[in-house]
C-alpha positions as CSV (number, residue, x, y, z in Angstrom):
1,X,-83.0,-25.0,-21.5
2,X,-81.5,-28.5,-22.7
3,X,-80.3,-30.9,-20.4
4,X,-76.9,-32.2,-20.1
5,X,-75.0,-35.1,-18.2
6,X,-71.7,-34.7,-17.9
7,X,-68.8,-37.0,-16.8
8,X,-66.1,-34.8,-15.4
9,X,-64.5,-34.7,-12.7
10,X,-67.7,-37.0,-11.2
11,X,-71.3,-37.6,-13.0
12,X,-73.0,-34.4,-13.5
13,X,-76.5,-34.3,-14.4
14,X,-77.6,-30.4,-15.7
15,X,-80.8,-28.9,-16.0
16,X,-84.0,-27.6,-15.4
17,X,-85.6,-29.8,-13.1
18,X,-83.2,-32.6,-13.0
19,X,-84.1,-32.2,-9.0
20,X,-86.7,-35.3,-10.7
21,X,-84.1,-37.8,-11.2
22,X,-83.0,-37.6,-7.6
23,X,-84.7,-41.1,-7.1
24,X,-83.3,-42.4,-10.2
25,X,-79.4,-41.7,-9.0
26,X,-80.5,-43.6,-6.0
27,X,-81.5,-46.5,-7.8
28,X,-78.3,-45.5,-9.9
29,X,-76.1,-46.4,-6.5
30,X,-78.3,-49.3,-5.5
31,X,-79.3,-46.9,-2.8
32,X,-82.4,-48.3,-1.0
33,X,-81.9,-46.3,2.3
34,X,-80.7,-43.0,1.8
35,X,-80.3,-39.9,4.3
36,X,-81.3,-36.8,3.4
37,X,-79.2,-34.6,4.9
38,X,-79.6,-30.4,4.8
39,X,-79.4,-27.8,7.1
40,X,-82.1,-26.4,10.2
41,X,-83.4,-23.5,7.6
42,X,-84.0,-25.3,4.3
43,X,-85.8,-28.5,5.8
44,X,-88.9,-26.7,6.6
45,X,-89.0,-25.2,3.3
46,X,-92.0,-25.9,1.0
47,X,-89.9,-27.0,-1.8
48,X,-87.6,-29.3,0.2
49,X,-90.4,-30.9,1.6
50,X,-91.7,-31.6,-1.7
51,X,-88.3,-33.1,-2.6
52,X,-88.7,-35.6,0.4
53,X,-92.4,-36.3,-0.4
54,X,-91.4,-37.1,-3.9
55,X,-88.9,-39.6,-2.5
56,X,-91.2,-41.3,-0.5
57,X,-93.3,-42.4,-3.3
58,X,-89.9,-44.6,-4.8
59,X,-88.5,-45.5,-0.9
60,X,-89.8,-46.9,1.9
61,X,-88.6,-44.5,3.9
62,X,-86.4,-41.2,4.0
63,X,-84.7,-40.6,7.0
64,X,-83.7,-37.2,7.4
65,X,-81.1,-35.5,9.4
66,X,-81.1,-31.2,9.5
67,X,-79.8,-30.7,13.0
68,X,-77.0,-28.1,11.7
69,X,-76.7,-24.8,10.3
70,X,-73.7,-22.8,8.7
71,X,-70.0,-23.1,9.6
72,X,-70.6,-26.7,10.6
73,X,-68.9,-28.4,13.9
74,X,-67.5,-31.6,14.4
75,X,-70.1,-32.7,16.8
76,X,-73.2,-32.0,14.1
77,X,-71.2,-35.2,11.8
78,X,-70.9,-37.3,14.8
79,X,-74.5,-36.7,15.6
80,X,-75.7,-37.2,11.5
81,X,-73.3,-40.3,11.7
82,X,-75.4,-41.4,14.9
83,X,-78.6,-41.1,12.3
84,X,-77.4,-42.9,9.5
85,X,-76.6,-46.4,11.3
86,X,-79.7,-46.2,13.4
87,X,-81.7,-46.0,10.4
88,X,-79.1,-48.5,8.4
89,X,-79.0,-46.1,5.6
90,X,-76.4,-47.1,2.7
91,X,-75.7,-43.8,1.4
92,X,-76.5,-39.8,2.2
93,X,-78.5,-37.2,-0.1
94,X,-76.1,-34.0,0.3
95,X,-78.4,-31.2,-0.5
96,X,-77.9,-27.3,0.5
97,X,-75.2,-24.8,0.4
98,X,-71.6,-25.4,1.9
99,X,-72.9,-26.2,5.3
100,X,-75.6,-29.3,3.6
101,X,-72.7,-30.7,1.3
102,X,-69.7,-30.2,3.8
103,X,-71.9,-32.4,7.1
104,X,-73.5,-34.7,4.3
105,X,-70.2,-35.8,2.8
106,X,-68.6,-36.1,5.9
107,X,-71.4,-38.1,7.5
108,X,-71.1,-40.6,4.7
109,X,-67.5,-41.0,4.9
110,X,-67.4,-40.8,9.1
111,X,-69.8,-44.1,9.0
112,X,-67.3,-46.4,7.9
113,X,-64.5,-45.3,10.3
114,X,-63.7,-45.4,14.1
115,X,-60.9,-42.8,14.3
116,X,-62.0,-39.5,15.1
117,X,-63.3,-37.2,12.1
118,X,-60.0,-35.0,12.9
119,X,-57.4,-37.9,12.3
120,X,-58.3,-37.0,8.4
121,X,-57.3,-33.4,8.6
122,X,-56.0,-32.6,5.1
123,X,-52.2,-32.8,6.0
124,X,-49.7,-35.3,4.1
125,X,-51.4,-38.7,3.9
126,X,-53.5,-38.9,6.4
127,X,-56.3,-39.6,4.6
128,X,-55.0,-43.0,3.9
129,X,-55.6,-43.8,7.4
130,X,-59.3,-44.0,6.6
131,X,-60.9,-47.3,6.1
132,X,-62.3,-47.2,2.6
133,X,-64.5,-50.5,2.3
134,X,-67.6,-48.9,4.3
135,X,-67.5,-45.2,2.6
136,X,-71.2,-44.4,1.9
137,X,-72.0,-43.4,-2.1
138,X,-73.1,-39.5,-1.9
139,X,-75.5,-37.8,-4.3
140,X,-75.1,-33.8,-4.1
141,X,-77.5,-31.3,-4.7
142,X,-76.8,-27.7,-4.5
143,X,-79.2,-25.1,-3.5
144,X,-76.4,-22.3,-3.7
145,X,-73.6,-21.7,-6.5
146,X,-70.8,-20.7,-4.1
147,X,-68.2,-23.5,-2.1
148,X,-68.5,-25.8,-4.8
149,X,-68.4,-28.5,-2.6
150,X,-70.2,-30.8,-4.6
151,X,-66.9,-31.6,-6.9
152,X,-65.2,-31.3,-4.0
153,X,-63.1,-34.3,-2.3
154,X,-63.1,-32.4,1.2
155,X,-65.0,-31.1,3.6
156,X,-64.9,-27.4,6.2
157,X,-65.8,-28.2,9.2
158,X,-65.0,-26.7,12.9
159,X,-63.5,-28.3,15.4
160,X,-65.3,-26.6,18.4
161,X,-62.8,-27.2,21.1
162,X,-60.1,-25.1,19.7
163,X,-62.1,-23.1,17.2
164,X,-60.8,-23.7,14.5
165,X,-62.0,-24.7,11.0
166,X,-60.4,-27.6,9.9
167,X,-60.5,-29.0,6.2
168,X,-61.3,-32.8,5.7
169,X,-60.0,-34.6,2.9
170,X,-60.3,-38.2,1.5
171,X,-60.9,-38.9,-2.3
172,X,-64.1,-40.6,-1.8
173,X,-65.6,-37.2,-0.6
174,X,-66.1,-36.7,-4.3
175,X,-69.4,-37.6,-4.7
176,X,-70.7,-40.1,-7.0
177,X,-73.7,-38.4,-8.9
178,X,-74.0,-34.3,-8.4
179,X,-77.7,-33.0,-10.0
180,X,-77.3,-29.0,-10.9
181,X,-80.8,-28.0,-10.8
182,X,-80.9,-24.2,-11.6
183,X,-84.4,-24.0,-10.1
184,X,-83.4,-24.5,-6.8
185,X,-81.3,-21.5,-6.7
186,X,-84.1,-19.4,-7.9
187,X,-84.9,-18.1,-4.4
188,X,-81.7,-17.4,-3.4
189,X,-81.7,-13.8,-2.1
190,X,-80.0,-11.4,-3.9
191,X,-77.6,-10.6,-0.8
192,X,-76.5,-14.5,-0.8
193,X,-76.7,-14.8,-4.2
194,X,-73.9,-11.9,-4.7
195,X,-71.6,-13.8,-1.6
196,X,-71.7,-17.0,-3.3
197,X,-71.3,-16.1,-6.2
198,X,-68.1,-14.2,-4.7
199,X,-67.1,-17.2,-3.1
200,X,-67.4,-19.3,-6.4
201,X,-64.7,-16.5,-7.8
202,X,-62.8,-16.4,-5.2
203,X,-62.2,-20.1,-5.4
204,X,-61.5,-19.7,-9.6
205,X,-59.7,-17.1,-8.9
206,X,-57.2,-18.2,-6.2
207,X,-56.7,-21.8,-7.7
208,X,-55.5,-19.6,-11.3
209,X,-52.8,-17.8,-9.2
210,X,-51.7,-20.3,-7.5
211,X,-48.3,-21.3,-8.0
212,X,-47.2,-24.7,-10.1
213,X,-48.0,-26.1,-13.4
214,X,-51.8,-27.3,-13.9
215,X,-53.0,-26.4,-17.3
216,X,-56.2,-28.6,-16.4
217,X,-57.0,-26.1,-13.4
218,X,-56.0,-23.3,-15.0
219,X,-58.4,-23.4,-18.2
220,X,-61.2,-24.4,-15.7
221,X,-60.7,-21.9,-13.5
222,X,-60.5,-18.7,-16.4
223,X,-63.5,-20.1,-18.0
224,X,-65.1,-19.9,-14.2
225,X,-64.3,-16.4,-13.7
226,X,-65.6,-15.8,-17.6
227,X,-69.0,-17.6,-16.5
228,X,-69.1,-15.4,-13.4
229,X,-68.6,-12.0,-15.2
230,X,-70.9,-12.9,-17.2
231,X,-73.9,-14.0,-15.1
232,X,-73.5,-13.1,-11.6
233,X,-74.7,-9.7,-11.6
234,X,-77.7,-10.9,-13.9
235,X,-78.7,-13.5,-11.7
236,X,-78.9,-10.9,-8.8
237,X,-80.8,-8.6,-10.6
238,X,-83.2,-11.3,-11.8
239,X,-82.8,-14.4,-9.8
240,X,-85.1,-16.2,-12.2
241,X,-82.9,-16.2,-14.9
242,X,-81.8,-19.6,-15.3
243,X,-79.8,-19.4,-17.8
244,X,-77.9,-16.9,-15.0
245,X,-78.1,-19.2,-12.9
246,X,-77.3,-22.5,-14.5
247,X,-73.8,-20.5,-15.2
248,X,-73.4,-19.6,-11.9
249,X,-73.9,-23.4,-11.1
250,X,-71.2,-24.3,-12.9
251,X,-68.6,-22.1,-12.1
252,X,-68.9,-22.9,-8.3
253,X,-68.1,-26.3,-9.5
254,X,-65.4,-25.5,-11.6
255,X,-63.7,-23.3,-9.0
256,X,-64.3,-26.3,-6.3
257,X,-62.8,-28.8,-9.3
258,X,-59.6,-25.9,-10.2
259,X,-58.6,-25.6,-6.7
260,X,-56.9,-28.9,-6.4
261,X,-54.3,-27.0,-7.8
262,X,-54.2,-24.9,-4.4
263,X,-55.9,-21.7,-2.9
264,X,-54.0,-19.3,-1.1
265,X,-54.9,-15.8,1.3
266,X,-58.1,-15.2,0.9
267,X,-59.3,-18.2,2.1
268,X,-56.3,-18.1,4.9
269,X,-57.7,-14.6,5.7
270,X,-61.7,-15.8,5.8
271,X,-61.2,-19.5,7.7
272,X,-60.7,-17.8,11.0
273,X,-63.4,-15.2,10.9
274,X,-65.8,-17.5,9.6
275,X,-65.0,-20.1,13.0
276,X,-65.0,-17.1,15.0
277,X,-67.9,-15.1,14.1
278,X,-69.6,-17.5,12.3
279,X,-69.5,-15.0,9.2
280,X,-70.7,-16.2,6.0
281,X,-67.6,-18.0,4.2
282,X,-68.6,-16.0,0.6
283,X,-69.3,-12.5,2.2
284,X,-65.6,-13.1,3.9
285,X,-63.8,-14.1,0.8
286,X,-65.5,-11.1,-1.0
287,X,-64.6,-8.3,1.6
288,X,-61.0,-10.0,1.7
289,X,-60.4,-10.4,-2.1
290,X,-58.7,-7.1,-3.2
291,X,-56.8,-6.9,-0.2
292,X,-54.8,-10.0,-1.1
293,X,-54.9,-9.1,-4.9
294,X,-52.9,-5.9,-4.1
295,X,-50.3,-7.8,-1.3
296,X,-49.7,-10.4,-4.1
297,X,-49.6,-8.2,-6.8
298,X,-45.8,-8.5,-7.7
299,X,-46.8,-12.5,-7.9
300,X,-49.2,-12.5,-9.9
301,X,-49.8,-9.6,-12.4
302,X,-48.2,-11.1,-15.5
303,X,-50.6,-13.7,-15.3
304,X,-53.4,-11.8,-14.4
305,X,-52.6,-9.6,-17.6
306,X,-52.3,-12.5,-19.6
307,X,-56.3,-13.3,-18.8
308,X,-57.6,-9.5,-19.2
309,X,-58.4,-9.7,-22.8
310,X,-60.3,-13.2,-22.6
311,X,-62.6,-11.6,-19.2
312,X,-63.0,-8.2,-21.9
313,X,-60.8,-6.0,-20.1
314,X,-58.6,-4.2,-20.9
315,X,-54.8,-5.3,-20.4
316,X,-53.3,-4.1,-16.7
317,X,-53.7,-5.2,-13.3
318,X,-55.3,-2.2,-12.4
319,X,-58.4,-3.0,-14.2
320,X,-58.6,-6.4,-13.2
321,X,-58.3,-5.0,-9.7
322,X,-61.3,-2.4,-10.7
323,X,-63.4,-4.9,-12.0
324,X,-63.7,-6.5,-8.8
325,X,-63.9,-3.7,-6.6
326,X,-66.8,-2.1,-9.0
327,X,-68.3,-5.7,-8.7
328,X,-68.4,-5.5,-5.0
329,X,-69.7,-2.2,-5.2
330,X,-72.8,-3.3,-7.0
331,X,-73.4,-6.0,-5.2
332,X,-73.5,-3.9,-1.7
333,X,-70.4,-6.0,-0.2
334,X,-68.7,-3.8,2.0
335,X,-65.6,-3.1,1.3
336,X,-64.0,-3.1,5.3
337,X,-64.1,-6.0,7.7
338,X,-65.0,-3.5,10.3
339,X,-68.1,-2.9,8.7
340,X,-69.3,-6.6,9.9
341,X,-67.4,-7.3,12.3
342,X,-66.8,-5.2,15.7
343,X,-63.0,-4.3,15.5
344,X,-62.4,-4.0,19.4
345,X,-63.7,-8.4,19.4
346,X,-61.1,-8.8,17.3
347,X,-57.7,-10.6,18.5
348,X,-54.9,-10.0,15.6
349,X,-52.4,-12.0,16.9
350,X,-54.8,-14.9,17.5
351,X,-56.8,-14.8,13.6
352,X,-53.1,-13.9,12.2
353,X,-51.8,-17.1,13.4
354,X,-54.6,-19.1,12.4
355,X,-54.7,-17.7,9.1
356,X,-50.8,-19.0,8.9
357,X,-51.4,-22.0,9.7
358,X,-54.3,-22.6,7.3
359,X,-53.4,-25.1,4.6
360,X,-54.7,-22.7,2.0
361,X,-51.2,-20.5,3.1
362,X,-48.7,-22.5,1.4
363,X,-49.9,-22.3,-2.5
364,X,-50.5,-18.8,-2.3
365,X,-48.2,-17.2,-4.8
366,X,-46.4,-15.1,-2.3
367,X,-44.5,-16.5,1.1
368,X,-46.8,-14.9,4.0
369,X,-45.8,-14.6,7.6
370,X,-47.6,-13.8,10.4
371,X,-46.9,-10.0,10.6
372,X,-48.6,-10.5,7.0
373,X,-51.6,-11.5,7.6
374,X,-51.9,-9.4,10.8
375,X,-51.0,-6.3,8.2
376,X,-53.8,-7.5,5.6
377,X,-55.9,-8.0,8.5
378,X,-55.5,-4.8,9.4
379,X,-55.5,-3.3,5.8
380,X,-59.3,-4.9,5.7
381,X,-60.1,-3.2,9.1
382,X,-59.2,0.3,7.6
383,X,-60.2,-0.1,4.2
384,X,-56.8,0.6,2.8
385,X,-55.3,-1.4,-0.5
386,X,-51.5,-2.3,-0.4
């Protein structure tokens, strides 16, 4: 496959083995101390430590920092943060799924301030309360095609004394160089290969119907959704295909680009069960999909309809709908919350008012209230569509 380099919304290098010009967009950033930062499972890995090994040949040293693993918390940043001035890096390698890009991210933008990481919660303007001359320069480097995070100008990350999952924000999250290396993801299990790639539709998906006018986000995000039908069930049947999975790539970071234009249930739905039972953000947003399709469904099926012919479907919100349920069906995600998660643990009230007060509430495209959620919750227990 060709490689590209591409200049929207941050410098994209694509292709087979671009993973090789990781030491080049260092040099790129002037950045003579970097910190590779991943997560506890992938550091080990053979290929990872290759990566690093590579590094070292161009760097005097690469410090590394892996102390976290998924559905980061607040204290892992602090701790990466610790890392980077010790070592006096000037700037972090983001490599991983969510959990790698989410902690890398915020550990470069953490080491220039001295409020706490939770004074930047995305609310209003208080990311202009950060101190912007001392933001590290990011590189990010995907190893799953789900969260998109590596076009994204936030971070997820829990706050462990109240337990809930808080989302980060400050432009300069966006990294500065992103490498989309379909080879890394060739390894990817089927089973996270088909939550990611759920996740990466969920986010296309969401950001289309939400409300408001954004053309911009709105083309990106069909053309997502068009690149996931096409590829995602291909890249779980053969997760060598690269041309599968160079798609797949791309449409998690479309969806993470389209959803500036908002999200809306599914993710207000999955943020609490992913803080509480630390359940896979993709897998959540996959089992929680067609619940909130069918409660929105007055919102949204005229423009749902108006996509149907460009996804090859045919015109009604009822096959949209069928398309994603016989999706999940063949890609074994369950189609009942109780099926991963023990319904007697399981505090309504408590999940239903966190899911309100998620920020991904207000752009969804109809007004939720708490009995809402605690109804879709339900719904999602019992396996029953509104």
């Amino acid at each position: 496959m060709k490689n590209y380099n591409w200049n929207y919304p941050t410098t994209i290098w694509v292709g087979e083995n671009r993973i090789k010009d990781l030491g080049s967009a260092c040099k790129s950033l002037n950045i003579k101390y970097p910190l590779f930062v991943t997560d506890k499972d992938l550091i080990n890995l053979p290929f990872v430590k290759n990566i690093i090994s590579d590094l070292n040949i161009d760097f005097k040293k690469i410090n590394t920092f892996s102390n976290f693993s998924g559905n980061p918390i607040g204290e892992n940043v602090d701790h990466g943060v610790l890392e980077f001035k010790k070592n006096n890096c000037d700037g972090v390698i983001a490599f991983g799924g969510g959990s790698g890009l989410d902690v890398g991210k915020a550990i470069a933008f953490m080491s220039g301030q001295t409020r706490s990481i939770w004074d930047f919660e995305d609310i209003g303007d208080y990311w202009k309360r950060a101190n912007e001359t001392n933001i590290a320069p990011i590189i990010a480097v995907p190893t799953t095609a789900g969260t998109g995070s590596e076009t994204g100008r936030a971070s997820a990350i829990i706050n462990n004394d109240t337990g809930v999952k808080k989302i980060i924000f400050h432009p300069k999250f966006l990294p500065s160089i992103v490498i989309l290396d379909p080879v890394l993801t060739v390894d990817l299990s089927p089973r996270l290969t088909a939550a990611t790639g759920m996740d990466a539709l969920a986010h296309n998906l969401e950001a289309f119907c939400a409300p408001g006018f954004h053309p911009m986000a709105d083309g990106i995000a069909i053309e997502g959704m068009k690149l996931i039908k096409k590829s995602l069930l291909k890249a779980v049947k053969n997760g060598k295909d690269l041309d599968a999975r160079s798609d797949l790539l791309a449409a998690a970071s479309m969806g993470s680009t389209a959803f500036q234009k908002g999200l809306g249930a599914i993710h207000s739905l999955s943020h609490p069960v992913n803080s509480q039972f630390n359940l896979h953000h993709g897998l959540s947003n996959a089992i929680f999909m067609p619940y909130v399709l069918t409660f929105n469904k007055d919102s949204i099926k005229d423009r749902i309809i108006s996509i149907c012919d460009y996804l090859d479907l045919n015109k009604s919100f009822e096959d949209f709908l069928n398309w994603i349920l016989e999706l999940r069906k063949e890609l074994n995600i369950p189609h009942k919350l109780s099926e991963v998660i023990n319904k007697e643990k399981i505090n309504l009230d408590q999940l239903s008012q966190m899911a309100l007060e998620d920020p991904s509430t207000a752009s969804n495209p109809k007004k939720v209230s708490k009995e809402d959620f605690k109804k879709m919750y339900e719904f999602s227990l019992e396996g029953k569509l509104f």
